[in-house]
PAZAPA-4460 file (N, C-alpha, C; in steps of 0.05 Angstrom, whole numbers, plus 32768, in hexadecimal, padded with zeros to 4 digits):
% residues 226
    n_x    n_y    n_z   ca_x   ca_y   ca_z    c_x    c_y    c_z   seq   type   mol
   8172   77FB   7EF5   815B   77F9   7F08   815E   77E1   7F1A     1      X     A
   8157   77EB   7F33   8161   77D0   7F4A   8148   77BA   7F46     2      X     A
   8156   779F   7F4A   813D   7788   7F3D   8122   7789   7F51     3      X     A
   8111   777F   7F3C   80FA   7785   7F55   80E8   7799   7F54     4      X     A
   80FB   77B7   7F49   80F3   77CC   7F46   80E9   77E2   7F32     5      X     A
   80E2   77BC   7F19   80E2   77CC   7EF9   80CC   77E1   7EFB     6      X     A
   80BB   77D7   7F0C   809C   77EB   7EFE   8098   7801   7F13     7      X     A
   80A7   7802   7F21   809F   780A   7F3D   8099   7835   7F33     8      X     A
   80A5   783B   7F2A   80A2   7855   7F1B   8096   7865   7F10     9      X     A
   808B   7848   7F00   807D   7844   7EE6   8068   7864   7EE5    10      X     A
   8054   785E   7EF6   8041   7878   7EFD   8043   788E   7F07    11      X     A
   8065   789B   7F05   8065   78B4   7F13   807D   78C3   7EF9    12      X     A
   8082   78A7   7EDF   8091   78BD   7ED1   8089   78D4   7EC9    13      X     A
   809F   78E1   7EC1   8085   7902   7EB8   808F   7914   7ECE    14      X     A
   8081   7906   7EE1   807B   791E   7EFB   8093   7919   7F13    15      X     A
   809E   7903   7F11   80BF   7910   7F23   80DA   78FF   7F11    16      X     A
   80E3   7910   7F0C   80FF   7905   7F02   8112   78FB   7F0F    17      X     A
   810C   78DA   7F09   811A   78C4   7F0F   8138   78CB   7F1C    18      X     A
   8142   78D7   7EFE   8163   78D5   7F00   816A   78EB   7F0D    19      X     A
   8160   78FE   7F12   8162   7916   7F24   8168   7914   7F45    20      X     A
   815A   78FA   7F47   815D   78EF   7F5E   8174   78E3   7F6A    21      X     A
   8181   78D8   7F58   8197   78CA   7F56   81B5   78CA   7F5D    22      X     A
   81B9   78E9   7F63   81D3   78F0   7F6E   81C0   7909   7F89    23      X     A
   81AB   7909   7F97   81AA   791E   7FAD   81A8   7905   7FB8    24      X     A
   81AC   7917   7FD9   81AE   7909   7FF3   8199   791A   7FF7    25      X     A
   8183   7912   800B   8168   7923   8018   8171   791A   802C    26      X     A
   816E   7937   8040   8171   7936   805D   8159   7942   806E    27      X     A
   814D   7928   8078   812C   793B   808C   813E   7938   80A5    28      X     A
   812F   7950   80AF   8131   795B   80CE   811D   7955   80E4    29      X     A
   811D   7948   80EF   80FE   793C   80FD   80EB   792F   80EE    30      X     A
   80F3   790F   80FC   80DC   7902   80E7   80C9   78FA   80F8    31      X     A
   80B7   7918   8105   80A4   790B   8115   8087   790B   8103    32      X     A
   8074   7920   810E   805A   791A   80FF   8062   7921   80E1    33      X     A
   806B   7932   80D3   806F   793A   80BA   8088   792C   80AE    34      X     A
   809F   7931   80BD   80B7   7927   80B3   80B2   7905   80A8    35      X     A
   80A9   78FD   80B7   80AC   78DA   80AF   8095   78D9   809C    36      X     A
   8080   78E6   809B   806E   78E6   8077   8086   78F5   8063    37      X     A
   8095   78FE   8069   80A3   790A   804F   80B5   78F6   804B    38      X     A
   80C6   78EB   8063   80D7   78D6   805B   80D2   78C4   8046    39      X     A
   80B8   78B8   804E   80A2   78A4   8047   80A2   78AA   8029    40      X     A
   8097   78BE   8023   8088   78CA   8009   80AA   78D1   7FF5    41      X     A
   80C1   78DD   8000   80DF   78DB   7FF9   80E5   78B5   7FE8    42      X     A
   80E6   78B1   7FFC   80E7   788F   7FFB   80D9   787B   7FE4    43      X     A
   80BB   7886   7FE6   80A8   787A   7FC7   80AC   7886   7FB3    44      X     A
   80B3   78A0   7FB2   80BF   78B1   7F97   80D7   78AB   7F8A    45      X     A
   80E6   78A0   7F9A   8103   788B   7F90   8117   78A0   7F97    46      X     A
   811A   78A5   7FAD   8133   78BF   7FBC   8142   78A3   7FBD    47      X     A
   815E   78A4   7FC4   8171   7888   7FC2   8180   7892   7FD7    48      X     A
   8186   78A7   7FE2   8194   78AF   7FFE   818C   78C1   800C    49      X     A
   8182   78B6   802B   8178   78CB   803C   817F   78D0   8058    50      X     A
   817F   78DB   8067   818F   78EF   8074   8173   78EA   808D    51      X     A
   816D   78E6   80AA   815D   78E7   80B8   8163   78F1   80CC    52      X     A
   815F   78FB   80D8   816F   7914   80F0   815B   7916   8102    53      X     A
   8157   7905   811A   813D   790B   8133   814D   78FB   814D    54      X     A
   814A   7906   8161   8151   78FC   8179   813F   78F1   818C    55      X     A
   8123   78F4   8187   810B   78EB   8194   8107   78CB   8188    56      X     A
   80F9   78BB   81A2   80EC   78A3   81A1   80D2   78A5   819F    57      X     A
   80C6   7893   8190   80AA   788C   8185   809F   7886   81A3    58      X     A
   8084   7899   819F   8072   7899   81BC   805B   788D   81B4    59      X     A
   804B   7882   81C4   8031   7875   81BA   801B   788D   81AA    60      X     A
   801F   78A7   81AF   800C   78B9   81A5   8012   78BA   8182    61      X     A
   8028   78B3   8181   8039   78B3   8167   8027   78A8   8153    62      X     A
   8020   7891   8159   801D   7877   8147   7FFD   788F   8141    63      X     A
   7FE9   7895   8147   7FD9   78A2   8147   7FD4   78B9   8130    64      X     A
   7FF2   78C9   8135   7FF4   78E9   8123   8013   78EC   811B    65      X     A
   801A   78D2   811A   8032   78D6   810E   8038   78BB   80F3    66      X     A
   802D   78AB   80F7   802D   7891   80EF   803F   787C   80EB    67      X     A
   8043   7876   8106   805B   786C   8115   8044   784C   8118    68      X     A
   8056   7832   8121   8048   781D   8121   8044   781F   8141    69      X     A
   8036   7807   814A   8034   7802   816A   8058   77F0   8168    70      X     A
   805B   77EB   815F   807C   77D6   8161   8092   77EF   8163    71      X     A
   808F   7801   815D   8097   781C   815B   809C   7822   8171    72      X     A
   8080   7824   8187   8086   782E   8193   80A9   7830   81AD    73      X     A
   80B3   7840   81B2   80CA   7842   81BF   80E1   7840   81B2    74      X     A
   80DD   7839   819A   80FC   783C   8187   80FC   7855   8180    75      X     A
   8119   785E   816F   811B   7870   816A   8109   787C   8155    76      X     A
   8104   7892   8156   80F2   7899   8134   8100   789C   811D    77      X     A
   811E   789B   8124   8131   789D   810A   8134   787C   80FD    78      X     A
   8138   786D   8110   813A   784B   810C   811B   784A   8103    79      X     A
   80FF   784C   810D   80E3   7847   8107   80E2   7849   80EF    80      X     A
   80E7   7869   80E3   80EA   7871   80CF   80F5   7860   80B9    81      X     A
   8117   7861   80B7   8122   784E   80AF   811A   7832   809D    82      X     A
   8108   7827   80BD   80FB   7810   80AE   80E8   780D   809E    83      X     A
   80DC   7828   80A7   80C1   7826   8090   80CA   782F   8072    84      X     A
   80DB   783E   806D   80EC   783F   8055   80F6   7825   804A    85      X     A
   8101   781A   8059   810A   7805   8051   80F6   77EB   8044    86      X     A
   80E2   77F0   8052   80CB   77DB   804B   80C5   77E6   802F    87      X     A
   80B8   7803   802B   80B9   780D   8017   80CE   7803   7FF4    88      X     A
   80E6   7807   7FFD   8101   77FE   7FEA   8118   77F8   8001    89      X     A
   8123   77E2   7FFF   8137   77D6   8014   8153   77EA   8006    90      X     A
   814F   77EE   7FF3   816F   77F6   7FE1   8170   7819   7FE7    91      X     A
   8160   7822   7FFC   8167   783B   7FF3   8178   7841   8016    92      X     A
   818C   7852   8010   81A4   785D   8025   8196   786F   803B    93      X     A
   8190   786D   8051   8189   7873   806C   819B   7873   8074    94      X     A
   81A6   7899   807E   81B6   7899   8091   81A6   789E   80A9    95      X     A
   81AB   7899   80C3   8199   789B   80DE   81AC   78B2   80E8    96      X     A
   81A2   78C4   80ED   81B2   78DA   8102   819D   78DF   8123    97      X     A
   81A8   78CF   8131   819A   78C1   814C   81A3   78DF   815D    98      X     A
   819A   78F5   8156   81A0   790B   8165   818B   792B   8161    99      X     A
   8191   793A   8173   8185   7952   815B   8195   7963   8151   100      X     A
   8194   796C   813B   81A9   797F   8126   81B8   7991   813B   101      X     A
   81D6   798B   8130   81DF   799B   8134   81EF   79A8   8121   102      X     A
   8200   79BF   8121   8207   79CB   810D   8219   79C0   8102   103      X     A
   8226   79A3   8114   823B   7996   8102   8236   7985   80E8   104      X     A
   820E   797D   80E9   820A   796E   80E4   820C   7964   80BF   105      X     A
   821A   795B   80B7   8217   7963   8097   81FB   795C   808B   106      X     A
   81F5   7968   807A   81D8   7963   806D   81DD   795E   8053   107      X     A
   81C9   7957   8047   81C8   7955   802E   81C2   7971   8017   108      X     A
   81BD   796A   7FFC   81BA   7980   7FEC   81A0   7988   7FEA   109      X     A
   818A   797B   7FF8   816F   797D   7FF7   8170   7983   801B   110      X     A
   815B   7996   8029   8155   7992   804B   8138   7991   8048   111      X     A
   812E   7982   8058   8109   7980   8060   8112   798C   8079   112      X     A
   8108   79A0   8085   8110   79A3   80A2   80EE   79A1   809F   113      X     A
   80E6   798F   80C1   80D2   7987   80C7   80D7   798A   80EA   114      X     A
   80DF   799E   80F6   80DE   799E   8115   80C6   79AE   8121   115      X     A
   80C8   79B3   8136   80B1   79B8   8146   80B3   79DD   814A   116      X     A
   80C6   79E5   8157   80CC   7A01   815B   80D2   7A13   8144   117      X     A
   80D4   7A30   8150   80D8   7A3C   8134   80F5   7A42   8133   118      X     A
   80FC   7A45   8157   811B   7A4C   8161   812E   7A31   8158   119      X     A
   8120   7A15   8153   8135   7A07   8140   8136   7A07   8129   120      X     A
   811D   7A0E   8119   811E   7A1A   80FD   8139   7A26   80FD   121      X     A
   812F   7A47   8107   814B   7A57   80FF   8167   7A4E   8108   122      X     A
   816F   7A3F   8112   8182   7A2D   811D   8182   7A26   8105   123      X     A
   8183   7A0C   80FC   8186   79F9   80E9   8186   7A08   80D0   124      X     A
   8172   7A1C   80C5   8174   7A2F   80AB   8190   7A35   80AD   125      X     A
   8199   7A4A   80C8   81BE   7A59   80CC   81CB   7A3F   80C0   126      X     A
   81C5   7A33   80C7   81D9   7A19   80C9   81E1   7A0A   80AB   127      X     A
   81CA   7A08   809F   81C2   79EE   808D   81BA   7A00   807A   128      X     A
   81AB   7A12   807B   81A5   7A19   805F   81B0   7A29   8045   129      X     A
   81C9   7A34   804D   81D6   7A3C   803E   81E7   7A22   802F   130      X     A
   81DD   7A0C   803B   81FE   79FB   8033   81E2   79E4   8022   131      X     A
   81C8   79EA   801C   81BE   79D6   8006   81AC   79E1   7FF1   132      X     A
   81A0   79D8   7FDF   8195   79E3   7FC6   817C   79EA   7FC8   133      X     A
   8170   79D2   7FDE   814E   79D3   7FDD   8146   79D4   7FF9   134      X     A
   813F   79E4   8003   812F   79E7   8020   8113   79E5   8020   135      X     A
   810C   79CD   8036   80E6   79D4   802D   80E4   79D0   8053   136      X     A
   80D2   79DF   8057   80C9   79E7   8078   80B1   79DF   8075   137      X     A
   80A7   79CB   8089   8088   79C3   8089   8081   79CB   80AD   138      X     A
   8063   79DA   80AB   805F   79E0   80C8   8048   79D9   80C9   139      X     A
   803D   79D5   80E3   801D   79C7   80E2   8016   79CD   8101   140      X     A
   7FFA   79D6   8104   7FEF   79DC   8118   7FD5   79DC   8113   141      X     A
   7FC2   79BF   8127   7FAE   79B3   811F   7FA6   79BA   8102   142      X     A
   7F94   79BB   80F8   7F8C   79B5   80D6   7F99   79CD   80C7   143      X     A
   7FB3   79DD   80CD   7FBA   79F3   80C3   7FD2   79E7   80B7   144      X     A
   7FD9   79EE   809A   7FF7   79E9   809A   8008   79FD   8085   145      X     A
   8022   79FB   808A   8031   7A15   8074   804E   7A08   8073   146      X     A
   804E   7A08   8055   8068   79F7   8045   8075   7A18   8045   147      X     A
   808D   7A19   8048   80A4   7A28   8041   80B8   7A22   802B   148      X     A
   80BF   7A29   8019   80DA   7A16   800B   80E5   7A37   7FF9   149      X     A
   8103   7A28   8004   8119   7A3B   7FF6   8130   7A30   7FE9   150      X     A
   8127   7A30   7FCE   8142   7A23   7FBA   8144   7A38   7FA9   151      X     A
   8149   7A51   7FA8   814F   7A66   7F99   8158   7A85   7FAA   152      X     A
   8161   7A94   7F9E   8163   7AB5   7FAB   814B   7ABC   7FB9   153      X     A
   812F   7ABB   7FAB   8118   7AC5   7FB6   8113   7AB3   7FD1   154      X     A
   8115   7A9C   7FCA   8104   7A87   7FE6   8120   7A8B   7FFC   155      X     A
   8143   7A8F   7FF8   814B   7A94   800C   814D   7AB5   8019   156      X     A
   8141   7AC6   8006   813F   7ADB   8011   8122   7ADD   8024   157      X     A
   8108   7ACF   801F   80F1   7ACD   8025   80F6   7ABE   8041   158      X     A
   80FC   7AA8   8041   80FC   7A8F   8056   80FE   7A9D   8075   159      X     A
   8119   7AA8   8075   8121   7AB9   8090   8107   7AC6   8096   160      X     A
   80FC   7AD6   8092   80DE   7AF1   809D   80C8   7ADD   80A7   161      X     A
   80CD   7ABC   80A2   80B6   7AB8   80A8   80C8   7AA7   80CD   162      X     A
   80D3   7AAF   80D3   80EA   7A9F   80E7   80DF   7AAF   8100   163      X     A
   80D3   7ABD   8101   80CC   7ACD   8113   80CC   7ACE   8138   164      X     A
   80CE   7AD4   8141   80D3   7AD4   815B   80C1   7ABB   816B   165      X     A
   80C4   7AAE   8177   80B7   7A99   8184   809E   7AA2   819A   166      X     A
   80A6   7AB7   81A5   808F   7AC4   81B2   8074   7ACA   819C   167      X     A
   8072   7AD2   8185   8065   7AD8   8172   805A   7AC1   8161   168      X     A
   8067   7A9F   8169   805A   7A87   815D   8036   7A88   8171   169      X     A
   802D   7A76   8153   801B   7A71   8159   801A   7A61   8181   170      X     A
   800A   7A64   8194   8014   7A48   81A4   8007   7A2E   819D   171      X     A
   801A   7A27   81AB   8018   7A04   81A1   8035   79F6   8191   172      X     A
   803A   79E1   819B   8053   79D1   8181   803D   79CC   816D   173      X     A
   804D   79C9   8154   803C   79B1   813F   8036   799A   8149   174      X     A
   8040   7999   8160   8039   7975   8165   8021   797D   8177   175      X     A
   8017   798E   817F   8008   7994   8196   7FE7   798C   8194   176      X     A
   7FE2   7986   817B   7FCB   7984   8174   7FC9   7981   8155   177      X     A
   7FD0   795F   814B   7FD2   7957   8130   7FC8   7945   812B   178      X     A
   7FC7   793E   8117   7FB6   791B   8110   7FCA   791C   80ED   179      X     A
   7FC7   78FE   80EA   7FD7   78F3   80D3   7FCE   7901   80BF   180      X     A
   7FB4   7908   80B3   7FB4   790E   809B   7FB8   792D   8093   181      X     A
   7FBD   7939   80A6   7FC8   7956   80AB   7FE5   7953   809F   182      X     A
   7FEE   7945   80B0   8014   793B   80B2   800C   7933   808C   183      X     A
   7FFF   7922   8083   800C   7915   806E   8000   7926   8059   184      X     A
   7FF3   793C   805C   7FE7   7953   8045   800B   795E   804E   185      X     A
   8010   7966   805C   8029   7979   805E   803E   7975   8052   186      X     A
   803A   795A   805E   8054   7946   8047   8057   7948   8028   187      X     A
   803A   794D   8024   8038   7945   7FFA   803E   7960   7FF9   188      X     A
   8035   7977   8000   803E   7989   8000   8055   7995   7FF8   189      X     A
   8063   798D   800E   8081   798D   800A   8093   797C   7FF7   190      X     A
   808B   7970   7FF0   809A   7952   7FDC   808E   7960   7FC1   191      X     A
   8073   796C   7FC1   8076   7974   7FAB   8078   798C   7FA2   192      X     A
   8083   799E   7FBA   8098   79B3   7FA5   80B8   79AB   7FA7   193      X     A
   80BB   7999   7FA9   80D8   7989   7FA9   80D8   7976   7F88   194      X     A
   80B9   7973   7F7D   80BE   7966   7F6E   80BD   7980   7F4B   195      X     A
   80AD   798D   7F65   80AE   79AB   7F53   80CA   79BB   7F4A   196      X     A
   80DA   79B2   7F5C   80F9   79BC   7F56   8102   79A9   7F47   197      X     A
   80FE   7992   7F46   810F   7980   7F30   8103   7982   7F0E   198      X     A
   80EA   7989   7F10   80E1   798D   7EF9   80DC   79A9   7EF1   199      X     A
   80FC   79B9   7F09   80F8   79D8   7EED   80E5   79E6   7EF4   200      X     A
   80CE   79E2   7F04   80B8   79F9   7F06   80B9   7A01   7F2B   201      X     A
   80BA   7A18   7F26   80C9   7A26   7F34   80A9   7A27   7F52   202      X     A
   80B5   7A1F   7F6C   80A4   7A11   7F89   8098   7A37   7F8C   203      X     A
   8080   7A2E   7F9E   8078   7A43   7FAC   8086   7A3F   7FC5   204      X     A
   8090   7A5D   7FC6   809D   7A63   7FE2   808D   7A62   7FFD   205      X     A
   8078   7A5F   8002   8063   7A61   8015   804F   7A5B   800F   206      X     A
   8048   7A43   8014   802D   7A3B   8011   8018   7A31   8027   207      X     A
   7FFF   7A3D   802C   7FF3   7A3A   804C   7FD9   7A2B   803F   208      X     A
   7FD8   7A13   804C   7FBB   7A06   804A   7FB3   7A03   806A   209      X     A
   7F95   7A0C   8063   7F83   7A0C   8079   7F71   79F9   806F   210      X     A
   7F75   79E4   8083   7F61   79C9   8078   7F39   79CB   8081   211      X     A
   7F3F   79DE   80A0   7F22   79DC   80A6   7F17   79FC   8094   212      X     A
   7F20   7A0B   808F   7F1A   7A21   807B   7F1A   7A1B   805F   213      X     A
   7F20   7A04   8052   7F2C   79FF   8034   7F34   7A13   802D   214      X     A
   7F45   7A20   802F   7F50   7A31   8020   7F6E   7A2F   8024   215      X     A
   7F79   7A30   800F   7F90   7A2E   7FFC   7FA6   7A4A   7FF2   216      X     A
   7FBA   7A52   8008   7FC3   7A65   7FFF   7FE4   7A64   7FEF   217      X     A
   7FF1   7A70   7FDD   8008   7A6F   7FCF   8013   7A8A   7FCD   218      X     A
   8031   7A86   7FCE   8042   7A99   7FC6   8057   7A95   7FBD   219      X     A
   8059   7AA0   7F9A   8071   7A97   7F8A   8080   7AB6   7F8F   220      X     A
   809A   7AB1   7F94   80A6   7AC9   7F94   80B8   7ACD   7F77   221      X     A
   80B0   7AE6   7F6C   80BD   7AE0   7F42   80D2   7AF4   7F47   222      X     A
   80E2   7B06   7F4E   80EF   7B1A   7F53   810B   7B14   7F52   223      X     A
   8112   7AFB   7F61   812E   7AEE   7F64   8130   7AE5   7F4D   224      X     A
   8149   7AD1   7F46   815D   7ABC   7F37   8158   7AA7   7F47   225      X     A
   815F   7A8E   7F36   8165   7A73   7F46   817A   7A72   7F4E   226      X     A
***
């Protein structure tokens, strides 16, 4: 245990396995409003190598619905990011990929894809998702949000149907109309069916929360193999 860092754990044994952690690399894809709460929430769970992949600079609307600082503003969001991890635990491995994905890009054995479009979704899935274990897709449009994750036969046979033609997206980016605590419900979301794969119990493939409706929807797909 790195010094400094005896107790730091202490309250989440049980529920994410430490040493599980210990040989993946996590790779997020846009650490804008969602991406950088997952980084964030990666980072306090004790991830030890991560992977940050965004080519955008921190804008003043940022600091607002993304939770970016005002010192932030105009740096990169991969460096922003970075540091706030770092403040978090100084010892954990940030790689910065100061670009946006491309197919050369290597990833890790875990992907958070966190982008805006659905036409870079399916991009990055062709690309990336055959080549890691755990895929989790976070989407958000004002108080609406829907976790995707595919780490088995069922979630990579499922994942594709929801890729759908771009004319047929909702309109609007996710960024188009968000606020932080939207972004950081999306985030736990996602981190915890990531923590749901380390502890053996098998993630819902689709999951849609409607925050101004409360209602709470799931779908475990049982048909496949892992």
């Amino acid at each position: 245990m790195e010094p400094g860092l005896t107790d730091r754990f202490a309250r989440q044994e049980g529920l994410v396995p430490r040493e599980r952690l210990e040989s993946l690399t996590v790779t997020v894809i846009g650490v804008g409003a969602i991406g950088r709460q997952v980084a964030i929430q990666l980072a306090a769970i004790g991830v030890r190598r991560l992977q940050l992949v965004d080519f955008d600079r921190v804008e003043a609307s940022n600091v607002t619905t993304q939770g970016y600082l005002a010192g932030d503003v105009g740096s990169l969001k991969v460096d922003a990011a970075a540091g706030a991890i770092w403040q978090i635990d100084p010892l954990v491995e940030v790689t910065c990929v100061e670009d946006r994905y491309r197919p050369t890009t290597q990833t890790g054995q875990t992907v958070f894809c966190c982008v805006d479009s659905i036409s870079a979704r399916a991009a990055i899935w062709k690309s990336a998702g055959a080549h890691c274990s755990f895929w989790c897709d976070g989407r958000m449009l004002a108080e609406v949000i829907r976790v995707l994750t595919a780490c088995d036969r069922d979630g990579r046979d499922y994942y594709p149907t929801t890729l759908f033609a771009p004319s047929e997206a909702q309109a609007g980016t996710c960024t188009s109309r968000s606020t932080i605590y939207t972004a950081s419900i999306a985030a736990g979301l996602m981190v915890h069916q990531f923590t749901r794969r380390l502890r053996d119990i098998r993630p819902e493939v689709d999951q849609l929360l409607n925050l101004i409706a409360s209602e709470l929807a799931a779908t475990v797909q049982r048909t496949g193999g892992r």
